[in-house]
N, C-alpha and C positions, 0 to 999 in steps of 0.2 A: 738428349737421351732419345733412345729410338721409342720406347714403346711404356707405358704407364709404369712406374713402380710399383713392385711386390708390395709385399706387408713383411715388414720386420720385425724381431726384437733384439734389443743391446743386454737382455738380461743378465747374461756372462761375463759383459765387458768388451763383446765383440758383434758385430752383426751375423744374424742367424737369420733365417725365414720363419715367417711367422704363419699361419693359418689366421687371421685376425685382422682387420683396418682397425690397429689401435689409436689410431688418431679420429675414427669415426665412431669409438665406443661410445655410447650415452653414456656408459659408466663414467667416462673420464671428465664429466661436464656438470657432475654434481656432486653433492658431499653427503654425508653420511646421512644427514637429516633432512636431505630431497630438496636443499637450496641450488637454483642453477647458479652455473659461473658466469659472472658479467661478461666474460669472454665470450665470443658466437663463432665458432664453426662456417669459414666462409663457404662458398657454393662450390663445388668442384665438379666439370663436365670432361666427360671421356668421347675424343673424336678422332675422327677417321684422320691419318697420315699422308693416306696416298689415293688420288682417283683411279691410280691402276694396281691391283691386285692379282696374287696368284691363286692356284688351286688349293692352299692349307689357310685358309679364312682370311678375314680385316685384320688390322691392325689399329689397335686405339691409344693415344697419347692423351693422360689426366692434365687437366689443366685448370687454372683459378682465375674466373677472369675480374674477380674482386680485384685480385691482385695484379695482375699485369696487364687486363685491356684499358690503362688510362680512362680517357673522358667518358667512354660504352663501359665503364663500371654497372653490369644488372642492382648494383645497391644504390648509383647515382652515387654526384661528387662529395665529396668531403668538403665539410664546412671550413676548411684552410682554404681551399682552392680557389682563387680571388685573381684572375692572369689579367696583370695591366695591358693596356691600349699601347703603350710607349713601351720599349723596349732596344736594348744595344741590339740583340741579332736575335732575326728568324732565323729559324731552322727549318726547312720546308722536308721534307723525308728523314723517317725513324725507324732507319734502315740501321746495320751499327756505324755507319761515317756519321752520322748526323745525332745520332744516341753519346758515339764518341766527345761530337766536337761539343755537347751540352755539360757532357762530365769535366770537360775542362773547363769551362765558362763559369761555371756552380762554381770551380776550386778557385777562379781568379774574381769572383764577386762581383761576374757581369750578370746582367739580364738577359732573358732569352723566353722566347716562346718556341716549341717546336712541335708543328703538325706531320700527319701525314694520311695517306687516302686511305689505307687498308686500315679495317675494321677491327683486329687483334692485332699480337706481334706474331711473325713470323710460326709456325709450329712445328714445322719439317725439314728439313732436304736445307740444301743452298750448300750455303760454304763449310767447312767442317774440318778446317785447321788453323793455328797461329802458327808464325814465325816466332822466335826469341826477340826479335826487335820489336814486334806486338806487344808482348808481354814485359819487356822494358818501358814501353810509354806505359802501361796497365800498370805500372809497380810506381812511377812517378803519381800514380792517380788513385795508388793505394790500394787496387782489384786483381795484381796480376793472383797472389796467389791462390781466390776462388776460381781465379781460368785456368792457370797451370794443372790445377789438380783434379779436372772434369773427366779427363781422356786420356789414353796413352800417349807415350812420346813414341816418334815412329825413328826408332834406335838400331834398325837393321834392313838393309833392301836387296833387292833380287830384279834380274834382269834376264827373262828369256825370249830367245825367239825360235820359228818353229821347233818347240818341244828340248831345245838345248839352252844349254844355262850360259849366259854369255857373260854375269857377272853375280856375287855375292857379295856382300861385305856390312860394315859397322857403316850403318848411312852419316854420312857427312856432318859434322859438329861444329861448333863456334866455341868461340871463348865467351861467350854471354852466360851468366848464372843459369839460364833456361836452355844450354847446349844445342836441344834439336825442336825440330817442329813435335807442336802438341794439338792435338786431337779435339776437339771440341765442336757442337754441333753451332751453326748460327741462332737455332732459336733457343739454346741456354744462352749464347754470349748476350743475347739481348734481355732477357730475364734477367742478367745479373746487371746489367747497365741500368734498366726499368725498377729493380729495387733501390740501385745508386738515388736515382732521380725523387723516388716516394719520399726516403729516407730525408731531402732536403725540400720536401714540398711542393715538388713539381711531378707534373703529367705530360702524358703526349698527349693531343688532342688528337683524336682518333676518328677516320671519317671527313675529315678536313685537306683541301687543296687551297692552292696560291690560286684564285681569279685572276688576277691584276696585278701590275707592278709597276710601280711607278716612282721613280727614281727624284726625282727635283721637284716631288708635293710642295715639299717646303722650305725654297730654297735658301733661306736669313736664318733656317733653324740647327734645332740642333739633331732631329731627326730626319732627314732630309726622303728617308725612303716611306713610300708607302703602299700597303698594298690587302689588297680587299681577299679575306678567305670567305668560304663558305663552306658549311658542314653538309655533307650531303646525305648523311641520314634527317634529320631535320629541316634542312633549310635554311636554314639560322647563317645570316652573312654581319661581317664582322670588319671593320677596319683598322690595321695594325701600321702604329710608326715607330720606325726604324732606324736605327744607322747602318745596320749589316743585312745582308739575306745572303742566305748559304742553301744552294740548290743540291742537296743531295738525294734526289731522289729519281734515283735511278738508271737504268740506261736507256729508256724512253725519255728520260726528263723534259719535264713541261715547262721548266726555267731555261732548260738552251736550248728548248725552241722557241722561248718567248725573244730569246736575247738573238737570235741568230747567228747562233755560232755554230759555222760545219762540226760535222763530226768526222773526221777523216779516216781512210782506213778503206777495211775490206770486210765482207761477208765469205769466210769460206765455201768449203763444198766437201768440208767436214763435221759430221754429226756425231754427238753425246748422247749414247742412254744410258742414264746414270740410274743404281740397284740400290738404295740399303736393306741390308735383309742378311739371314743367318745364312751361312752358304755350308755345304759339307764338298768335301774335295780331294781326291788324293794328289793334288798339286803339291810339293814338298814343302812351299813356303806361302801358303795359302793366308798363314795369318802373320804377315811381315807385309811391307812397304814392299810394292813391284810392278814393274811394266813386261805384263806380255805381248809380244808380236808375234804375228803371223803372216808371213810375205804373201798370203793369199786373199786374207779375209779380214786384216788389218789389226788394230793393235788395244788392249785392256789396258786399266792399271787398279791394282785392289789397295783400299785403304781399311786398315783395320781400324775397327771404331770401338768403342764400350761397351760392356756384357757381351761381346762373342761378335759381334754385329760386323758386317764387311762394308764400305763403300767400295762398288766396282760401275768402273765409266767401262762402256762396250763402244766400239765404235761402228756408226751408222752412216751409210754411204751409198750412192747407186748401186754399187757392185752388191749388198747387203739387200736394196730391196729386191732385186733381182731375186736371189737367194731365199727371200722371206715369199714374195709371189710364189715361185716352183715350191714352197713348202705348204701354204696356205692352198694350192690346187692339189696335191696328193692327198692331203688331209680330207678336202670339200670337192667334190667335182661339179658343186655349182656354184664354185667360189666365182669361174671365168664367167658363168653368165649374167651371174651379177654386177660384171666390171670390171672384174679380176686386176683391179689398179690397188697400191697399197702403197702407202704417204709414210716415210718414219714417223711420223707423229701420232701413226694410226697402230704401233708398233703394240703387243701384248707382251707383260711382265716374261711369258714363257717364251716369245718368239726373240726375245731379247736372249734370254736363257738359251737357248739353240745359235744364235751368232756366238754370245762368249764362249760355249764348246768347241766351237768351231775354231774359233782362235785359241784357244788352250788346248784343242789338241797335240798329241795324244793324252792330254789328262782332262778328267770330268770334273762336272761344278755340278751340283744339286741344290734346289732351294729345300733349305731345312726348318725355315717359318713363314711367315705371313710377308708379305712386303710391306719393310716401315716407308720406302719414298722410294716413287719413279718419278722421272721426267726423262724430257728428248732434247736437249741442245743444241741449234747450228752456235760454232763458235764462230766471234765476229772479232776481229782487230780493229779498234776503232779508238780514238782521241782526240778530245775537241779542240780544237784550233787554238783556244786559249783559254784558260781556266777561270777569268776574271775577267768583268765587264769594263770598258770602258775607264771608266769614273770610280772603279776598283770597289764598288758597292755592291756587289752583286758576285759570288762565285760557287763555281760546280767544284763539289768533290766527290768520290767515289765513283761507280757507275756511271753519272750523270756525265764524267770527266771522262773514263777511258773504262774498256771494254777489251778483253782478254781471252785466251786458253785458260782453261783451269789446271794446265801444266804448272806446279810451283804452288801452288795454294796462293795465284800474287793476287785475286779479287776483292778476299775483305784485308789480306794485309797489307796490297797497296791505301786501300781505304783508310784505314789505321792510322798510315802514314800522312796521308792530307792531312786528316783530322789532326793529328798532333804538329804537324807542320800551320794550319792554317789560324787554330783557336785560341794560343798564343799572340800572335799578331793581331785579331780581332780584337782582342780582348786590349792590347796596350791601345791601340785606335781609335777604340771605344771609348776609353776612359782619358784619352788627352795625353797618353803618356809617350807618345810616338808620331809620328808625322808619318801619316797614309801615302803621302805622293813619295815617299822614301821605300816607308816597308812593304805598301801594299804588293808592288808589283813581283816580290819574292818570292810571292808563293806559285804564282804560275812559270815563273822561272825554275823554280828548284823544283816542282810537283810533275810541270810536264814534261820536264828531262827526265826523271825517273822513271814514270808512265810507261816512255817512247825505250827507256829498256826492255820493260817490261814486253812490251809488244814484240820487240826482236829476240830477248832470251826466249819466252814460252812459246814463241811460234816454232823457232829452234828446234828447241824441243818436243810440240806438238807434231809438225810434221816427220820429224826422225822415226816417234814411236809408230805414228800413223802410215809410212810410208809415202808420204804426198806430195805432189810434183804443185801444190798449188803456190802460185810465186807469192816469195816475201814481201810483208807489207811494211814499206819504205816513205818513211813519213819526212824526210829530212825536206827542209826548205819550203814546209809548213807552217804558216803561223812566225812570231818573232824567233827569229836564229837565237837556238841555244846552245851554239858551240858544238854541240855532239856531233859524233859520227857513224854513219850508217852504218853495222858491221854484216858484209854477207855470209848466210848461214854458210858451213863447208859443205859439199858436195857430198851426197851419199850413192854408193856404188847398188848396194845390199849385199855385199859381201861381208862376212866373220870379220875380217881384217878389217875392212872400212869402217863398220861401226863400232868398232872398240877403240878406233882410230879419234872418232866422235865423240863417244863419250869422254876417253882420256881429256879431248880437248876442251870439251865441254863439261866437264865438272874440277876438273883444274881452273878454269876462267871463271866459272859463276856457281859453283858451290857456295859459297858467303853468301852471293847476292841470293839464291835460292831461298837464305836463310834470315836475310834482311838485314844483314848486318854489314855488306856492300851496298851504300847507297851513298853516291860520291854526289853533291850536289856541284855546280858552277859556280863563276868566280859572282860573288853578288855585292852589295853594302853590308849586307852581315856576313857574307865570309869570304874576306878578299884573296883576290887569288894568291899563293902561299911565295913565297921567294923562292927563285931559282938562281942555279949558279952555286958557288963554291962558299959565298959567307954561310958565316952558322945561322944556325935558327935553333928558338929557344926550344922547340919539340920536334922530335921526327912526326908527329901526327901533322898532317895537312889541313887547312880548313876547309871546313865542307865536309869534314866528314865524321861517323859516328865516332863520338867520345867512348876512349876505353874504359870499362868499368873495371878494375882492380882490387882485389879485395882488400882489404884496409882495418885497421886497432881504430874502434873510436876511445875507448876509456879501457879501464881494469880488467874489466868485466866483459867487454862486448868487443866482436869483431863483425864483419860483415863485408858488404861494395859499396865502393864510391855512389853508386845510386843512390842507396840507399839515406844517404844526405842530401838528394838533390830533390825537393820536394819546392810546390812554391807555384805552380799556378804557369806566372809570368815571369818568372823571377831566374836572372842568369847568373851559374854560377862562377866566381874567381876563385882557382883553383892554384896556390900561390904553389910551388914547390921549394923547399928552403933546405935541403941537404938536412945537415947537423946543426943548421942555425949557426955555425962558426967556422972560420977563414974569409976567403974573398967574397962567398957567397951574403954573408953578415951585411957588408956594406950596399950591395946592390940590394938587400930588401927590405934596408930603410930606408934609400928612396923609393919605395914603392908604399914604405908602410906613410910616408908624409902624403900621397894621392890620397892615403883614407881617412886625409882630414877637412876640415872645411872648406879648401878651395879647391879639391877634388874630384875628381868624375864621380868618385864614391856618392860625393855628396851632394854634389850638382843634379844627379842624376836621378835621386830617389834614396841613398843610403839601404836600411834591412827591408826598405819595404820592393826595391826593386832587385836586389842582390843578395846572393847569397855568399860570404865570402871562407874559405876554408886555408887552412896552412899543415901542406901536407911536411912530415918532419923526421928525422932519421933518427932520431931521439926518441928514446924510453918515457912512457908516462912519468914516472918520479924522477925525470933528468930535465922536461922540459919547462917546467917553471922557472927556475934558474935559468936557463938560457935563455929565456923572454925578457928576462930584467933588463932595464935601461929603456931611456929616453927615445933613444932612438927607434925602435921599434916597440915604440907604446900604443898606436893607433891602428898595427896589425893584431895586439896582443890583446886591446879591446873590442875589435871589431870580426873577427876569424875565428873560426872553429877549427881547435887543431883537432888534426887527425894523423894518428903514429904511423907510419910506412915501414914495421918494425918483420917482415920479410924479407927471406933471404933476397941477395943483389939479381939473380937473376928471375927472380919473380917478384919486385917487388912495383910499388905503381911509377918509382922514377925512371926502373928500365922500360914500362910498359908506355911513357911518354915520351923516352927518349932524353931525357932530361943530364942536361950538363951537372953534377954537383958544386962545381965551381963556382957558376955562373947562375944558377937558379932560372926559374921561369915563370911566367904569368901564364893560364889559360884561362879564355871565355867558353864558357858552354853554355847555350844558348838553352831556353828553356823547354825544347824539342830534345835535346840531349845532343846535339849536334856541335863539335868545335864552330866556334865561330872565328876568333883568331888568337892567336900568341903572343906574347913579348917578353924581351929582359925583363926580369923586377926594376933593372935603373932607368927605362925607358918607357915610364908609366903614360906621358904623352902619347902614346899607341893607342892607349886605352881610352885617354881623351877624344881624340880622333876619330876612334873607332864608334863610340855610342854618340858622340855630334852630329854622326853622316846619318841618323833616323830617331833617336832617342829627344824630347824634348824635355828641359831643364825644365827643374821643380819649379822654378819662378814662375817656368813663362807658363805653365801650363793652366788649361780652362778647359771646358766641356765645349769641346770644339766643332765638333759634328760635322756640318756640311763644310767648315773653313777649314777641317784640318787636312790641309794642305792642296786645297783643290777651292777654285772659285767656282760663282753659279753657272757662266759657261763652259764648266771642261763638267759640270755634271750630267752628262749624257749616258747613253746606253751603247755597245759595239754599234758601230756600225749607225750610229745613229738612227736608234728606229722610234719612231712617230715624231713629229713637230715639234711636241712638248713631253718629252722621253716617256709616255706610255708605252707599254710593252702588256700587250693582250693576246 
């Protein structure tokens, strides 16, 4: 939210405004005969948004820091609050990558501690949309639908340059439940992660850095990492062990420069001053999703935010201070004697306001309240050379990993993406359920292929809007080859023609990926490259990539998406598809229904506690019991959750898989929502196969810590840094 909430009342049924803090009434905290309510009215402080301000006053945002500044609680901790010395993963920044990858951790029953330096959460500014694939992992985790419904969806867009309209339209959609990008500020998405966290007993420790890290403290145990915090309001230092540390904090991060890992990339010679604030305008589509350009003075984009509010990036550039100087000397004629030099960072809410005119002419912008949030951005392309340390104990996500344009909204929902990519895998690791020297190395594999999109679609895009001749930042044959290919941005003339030329091409190729729903990982141990050539394959979906969600009959009464059954932490789902349960398909799904018995991967592997297994069917609720009878297919009929595919053929989830009727299919979806791979039902040995090459059998399994899968000499840090893997 930008700016403190009104006072309301629901007296009608519906929200009104109120003249009243009914929540701060004394009335409402006693009863008739002047007993107070056990209940306390926690402390509530109203603070300033932005260091830079316009000429119609401050703006203040309410906030409770009872409630969400963890450990700098003004009431002090809560007598629950007991954070063990020993724990699966730190979490070093509670930024939302690291809020994210705690919300998974809680749902898969790992342990975790997670600090960070800043003193509250977040209160202003930063990132201020989700992707539909955001809000997919958010719905596996039970929260999408308090985010989905914070902000608008940005459902229409507009493209102008000098003062002509170069495009309108319905902004681009996905087939995800969540269609388009939604609106929301970062410091609600973190408030709603922060109540996640209370609600299960845990805090951030607030005020607190990583000192030290130290990788092989222990090396016969089972916590092998160790590493010294210290709270720096206090003083108060502390030693935590480990089997994980997850550096996500930020794009200075003080975990990859302990670890030495470049960061590669470029520092543009392109600047962000980024507005929220109420604007008035006679621009036609003022309050719609839009990029203005102006072949002169360079290029805007307005994001419409909550109660009336704009996000608008201006862009700042030499040519800009030039412009801002010659305006600062007509205004002051002792501006030159004082120096008459002016830094964009030295930039005023108004001198901002006078470039965006300039590029939106001939239409005006007026500020029509207070500024809720400035800041000034150089945009930096940058990605650290590898995501994961060494000895795979140690890894950066979000920030800390790659650094961006804010073209795409890809900074928190790349983030997003680690996180749900990484805390999965942590989590089976931690617990013995997986072999590290297998899975670990997949997530800098699959995280920093996507990144390194990322860096080439939004710069793409940044420089188109921006006009900028500043060369593309070309990462390839950095760090372990991951197959990818550099793509050069097209050439832009600046003519009508050319960039329509551009965008066609460019929102044809990466509309999806804009929307997070294109994100094709490589061929890995969990999603082997897909068969090519003319044999069938049991789905047209490829592995590696996002699993389609389809809507779907669970019972009588209820309909919904395939998501919405895929709940579970760690847990991958078997996604059988069985036609009508009758002709030739019948016989290929009882050899698969004989895998889901004793001497099965089913059961080798973990059974319900690490699978979730479903049997999607072309059958009517009251047709399908009957069809289940018999022998043969007794141990899919105990062990699966049907679910009826009772939509018409070309919408329903066997067309949306591709799926042969005849022939049936197996799919893995991996607990990130990602296909991991496919097979016949008769050729369940795939699936053997498949969870051997990293999954370890119920038997063999122990709290493996530093042995799993790594001896005391491969536990080191990149690049081997100190004698005896200290990193300070």
């Amino acid at each position: 939210m930008a700016k403190s909430l009104g006072s309301f009342t629901w007296k009608n049924g519906f929200r009104q405004p109120s003249g009243e803090k009914s929540w701060d009434a004394e009335e409402k905290y006693f009863d008739q005969s002047k007993n107070r309510a056990h209940y306390t009215l926690p402390p509530s402080t109203e603070l300033l948004t932005s260091t830079v301000h316009n000429s119609l006053g401050l703006n203040v945002l309410r906030t409770w820091p009872t409630l969400v500044d963890g450990t700098n609680s003004p009431h002090g901790l809560p007598d629950w609050w007991d954070p063990p010395s020993k724990v699966d993963v730190l979490i070093c920044g509670a930024g939302p990558c690291g809020l994210e990858i705690a919300i998974s951790l809680l749902r898969q029953g790992v342990s975790f501690r997670i600090i960070d330096k800043a003193d509250t959460p977040l209160l202003a500014g930063r990132a201020d949309a989700v992707q539909p694939r955001f809000l997919e992992a958010l719905h596996m985790w039970g929260l999408a639908q308090e985010v989905h419904e914070e902000g608008p969806i940005l459902e229409s867009s507009s493209i102008y340059k000098d003062g002509k309209r170069l495009f309108y339209d319905r902004a681009y959609q996905s087939d995800s439940r969540y269609r388009g990008v939604h609106v929301i500020t970062q410091g609600q998405l973190e408030r709603v992660f922060i109540r996640d966290l209370i609600r299960h007993q845990k805090l951030v420790e607030r005020s607190t850095t990583a000192e030290e890290v130290e990788t092989n403290a222990d090396p016969s145990g089972t916590h092998p990492v160790r590493v010294r915090i210290k709270n720096h309001k206090s003083g108060a230092e502390e030693t935590i062990h480990a089997k994980f540390v997850v550096g996500s904090d930020g794009a200075t991060s003080g975990m990859r420069k302990r670890l030495q890992i470049p960061f590669d990339g470029n520092a543009t010679d392109i600047y962000w001053a980024i507005i929220d604030c109420v604007f008035e305008s006679d621009f036609p589509y003022i309050k719609i999703f839009g990029l203005i350009i102006n072949s002169d003075h360079g290029g805007c984009v307005i994001v419409p935010r909550e109660d009336g509010y704009l996000r608008i990036y201006v862009q700042v550039d030499t040519k800009s201070v030039q412009t801002m100087t010659e305006s600062r000397q007509a205004k002051d004629p002792t501006f030159m004697q004082s120096g008459g030099r002016v830094d964009v960072n030295s930039f005023t809410a108004e001198e901002v306001l006078e470039q965006a005119n300039r590029i939106f002419a001939p239409y005006t912008l007026r500020f029509a309240a207070p500024v809720s949030w400035f800041a000034v951005w150089r945009i930096n392309e940058r990605c650290a050379r590898s995501f994961s340390s060494e000895d795979l104990r140690v890894h950066l996500a979000g920030d800390a990993a790659h650094v961006h344009s804010a073209m795409g909204a890809f900074g928190l929902n790349a983030a997003m993406m680690d996180a749900a990519n990484l805390a999965w895998k942590l989590g089976l690791c931690s617990q013995g359920h997986a072999n590290l020297s297998s899975l670990g190395p997949t997530y800098d594999r699959e995280r920093r292929l996507h990144a390194r999109r990322i860096i080439n679609v939004s710069g793409s895009y940044l420089r188109f809007l921006c006009n900028s001749k500043f060369p593309p930042t070309n990462l390839k044959g950095l760090g372990v080859d991951l197959g990818d290919e550099y793509v050069e941005p097209p050439a832009l003339d600046g003519s009508t023609a050319g960039d329509l030329k551009f965008l066609r091409a460019f929102y044809s190729t990466h509309s999806q990926f804009l929307l997070g729903v294109d994100a094709a990982y490589g061929a890995s141990v969990i999603a082997p490259a897909s068969a090519q050539g003319t044999s069938p394959t049991p789905i047209s979906v490829l592995n590696g990539r996002r699993a389609p969600n389809p809507r779907i009959c669970f019972d009588l009464g209820t309909t919904g998406y395939l998501y919405d059954k895929m709940t579970g932490g760690a847990k991958f789902h078997i996604v059988v598809f069985g036609s009508d349960l009758q002709g030739p398909v019948r016989d290929r799904l009882a050899h698969f229904s004989t895998a889901l018995g004793s001497s099965g991967f089913y059961s080798r592997f973990g059974g319900p506690s690490r699978f979730n297994v479903f049997l999607v069917v072309k059958s009517l609720p009251f047709e399908t019991p009957g069809l289940l009878e018999g022998s043969e297919l007794s141990n899919l009929q105990r062990h699966a959750t049907v679910l009826y595919d009772d939509r018409a053929p070309d919408e329903d989830a066997h067309y949306w898989y591709g799926v042969n009727h005849a022939q049936g299919a197996v799919v893995v979806v991996r607990p990130d929502l990602w296909v991991g791979i496919s097979a016949f039902p008769d050729a369940p040995q795939t699936l053997d196969e498949y969870f051997e090459a990293f999954l370890v059998p119920v038997d063999e399994q122990v709290d493996q810590g530093l042995a799993n899968g790594f001896s005391s000499k491969e536990n080191k840090l990149v690049n081997g840094v100190g004698p005896n893997g200290n990193v300070k």
